[in-house]
C-alpha positions as CSV (number, residue, x, y, z in Angstrom):
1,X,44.6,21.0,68.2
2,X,41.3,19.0,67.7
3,X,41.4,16.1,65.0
4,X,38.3,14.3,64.6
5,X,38.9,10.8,63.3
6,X,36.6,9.9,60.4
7,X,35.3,6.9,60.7
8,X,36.3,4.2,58.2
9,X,32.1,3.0,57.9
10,X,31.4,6.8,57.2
11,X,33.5,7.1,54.2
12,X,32.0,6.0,50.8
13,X,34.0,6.7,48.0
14,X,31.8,8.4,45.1
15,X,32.7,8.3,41.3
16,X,28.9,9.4,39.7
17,X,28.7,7.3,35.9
18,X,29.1,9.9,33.1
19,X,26.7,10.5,30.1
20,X,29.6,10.6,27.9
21,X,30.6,7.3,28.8
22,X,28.6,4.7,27.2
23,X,29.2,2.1,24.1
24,X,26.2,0.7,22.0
25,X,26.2,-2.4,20.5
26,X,23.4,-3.6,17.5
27,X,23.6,-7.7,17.2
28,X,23.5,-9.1,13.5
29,X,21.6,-8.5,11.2
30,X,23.4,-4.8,11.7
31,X,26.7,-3.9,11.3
32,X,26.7,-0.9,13.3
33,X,30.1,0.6,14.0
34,X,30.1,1.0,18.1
35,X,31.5,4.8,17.6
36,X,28.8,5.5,14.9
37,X,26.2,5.9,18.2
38,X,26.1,9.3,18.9
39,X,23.6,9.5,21.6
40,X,21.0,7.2,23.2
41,X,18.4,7.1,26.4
42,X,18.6,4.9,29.0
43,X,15.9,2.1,29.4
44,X,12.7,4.1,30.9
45,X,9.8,1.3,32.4
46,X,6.4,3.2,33.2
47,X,4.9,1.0,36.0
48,X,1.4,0.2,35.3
49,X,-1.6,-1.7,37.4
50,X,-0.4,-5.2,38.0
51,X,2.6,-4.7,35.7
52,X,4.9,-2.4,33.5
53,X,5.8,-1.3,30.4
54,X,8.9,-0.4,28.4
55,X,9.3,2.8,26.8
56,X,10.7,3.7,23.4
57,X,14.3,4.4,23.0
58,X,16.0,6.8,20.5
59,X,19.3,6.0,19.5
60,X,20.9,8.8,17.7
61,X,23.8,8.2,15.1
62,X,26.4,9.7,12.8
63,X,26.4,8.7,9.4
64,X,30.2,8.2,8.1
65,X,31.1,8.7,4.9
66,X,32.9,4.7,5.1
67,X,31.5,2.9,6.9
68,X,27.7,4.4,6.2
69,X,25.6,3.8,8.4
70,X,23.0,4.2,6.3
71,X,24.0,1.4,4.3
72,X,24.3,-0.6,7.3
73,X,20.7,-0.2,8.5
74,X,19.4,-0.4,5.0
75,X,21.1,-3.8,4.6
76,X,19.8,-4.8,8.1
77,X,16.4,-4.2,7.8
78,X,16.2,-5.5,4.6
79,X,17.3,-8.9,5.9
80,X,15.6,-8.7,9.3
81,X,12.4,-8.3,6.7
82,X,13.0,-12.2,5.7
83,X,12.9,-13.3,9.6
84,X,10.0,-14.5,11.2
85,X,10.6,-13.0,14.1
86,X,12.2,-9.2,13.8
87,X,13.0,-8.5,17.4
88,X,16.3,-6.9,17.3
89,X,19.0,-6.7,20.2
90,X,21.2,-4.3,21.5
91,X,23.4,-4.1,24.2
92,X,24.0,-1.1,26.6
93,X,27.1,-0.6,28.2
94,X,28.0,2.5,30.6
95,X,32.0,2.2,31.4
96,X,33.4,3.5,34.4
97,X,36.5,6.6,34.5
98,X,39.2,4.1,32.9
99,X,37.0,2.1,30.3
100,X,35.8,-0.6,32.8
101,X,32.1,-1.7,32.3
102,X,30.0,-0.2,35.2
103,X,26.7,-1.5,34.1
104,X,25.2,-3.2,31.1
105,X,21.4,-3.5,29.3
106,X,20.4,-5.8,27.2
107,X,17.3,-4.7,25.2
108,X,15.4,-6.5,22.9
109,X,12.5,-4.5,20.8
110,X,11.4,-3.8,17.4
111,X,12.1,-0.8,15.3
112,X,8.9,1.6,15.1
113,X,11.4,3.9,12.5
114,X,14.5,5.3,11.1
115,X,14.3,8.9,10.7
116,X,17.8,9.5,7.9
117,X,18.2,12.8,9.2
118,X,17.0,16.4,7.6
119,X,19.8,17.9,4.6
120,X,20.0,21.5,4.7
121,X,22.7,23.8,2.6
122,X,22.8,26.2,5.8
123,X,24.6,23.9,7.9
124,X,28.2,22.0,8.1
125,X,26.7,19.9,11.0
126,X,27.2,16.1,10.5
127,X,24.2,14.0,9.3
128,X,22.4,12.5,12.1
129,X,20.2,9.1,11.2
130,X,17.8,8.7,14.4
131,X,16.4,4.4,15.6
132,X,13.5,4.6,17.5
133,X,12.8,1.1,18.9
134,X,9.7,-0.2,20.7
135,X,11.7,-2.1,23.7
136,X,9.6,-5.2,24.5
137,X,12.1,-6.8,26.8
138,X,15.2,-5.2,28.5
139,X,17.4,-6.6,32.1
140,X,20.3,-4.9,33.6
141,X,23.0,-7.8,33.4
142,X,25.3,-5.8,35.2
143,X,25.8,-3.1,37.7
């Protein structure tokens, strides 16, 4: 009987990051539950002559009964109106099979719009409230 030894270099274990495994963090002035983040894109950066550029990101939510969401952006923006400066930050992090952080984003932009979602007597789907923020700044702190 032939056995081939595999060789130790050869082997690379492989555990591919899930889609579904991700937490989203908004920094004060929100109060953004984490599980309230339904769905969100990854940083995109469009490479340009001599440079590059950020895209938008889309950060799709649920809006709770308690705590509302909606309440919890209105209150935001309303105080982020007062600042001077209304860059807003949020931190991306992907977790491995256990809950382990695999990577992390920090992303800094401002918001371009909050779409509160579409109410229709058809449906039973939840309400979705959709942040669309214009990324001016964003670094992978960990991977």
């Amino acid at each position: 009987m032939n056995k081939e030894v595999i060789n130790q270099e050869e082997f690379v274990p492989f555990e591919p990051k899930s889609v579904s495994r991700f937490i989203v963090e908004f920094k004060p002035p929100f109060n953004i539950p984490k599980f309230a983040v339904k769905s969100t894109t990854r940083p995109t950066i469009v490479m340009t002559n001599g440079g590059h550029k950020w895209e938008e990101m889309v950060f799709s939510m649920y809006d709770p009964i308690v705590p509302s969401t909606s309440q919890s952006l209105m209150t935001g923006l309303r105080e982020l109106r007062e600042l001077d400066d209304q860059t807003i930050e949020v931190n991306l992090t992907i977790l491995g099979p256990v809950g382990d952080k695999v990577e992390e984003w920090l992303i800094k932009g401002t918001i371009d719009k909050v779409d509160f979602g579409t109410l229709d007597w058809v449906t039973t789907e939840p309400l979705i409230i959709k942040l669309h923020l214009n990324v001016t700044y964003c670094v992978l702190l960990y991977s």
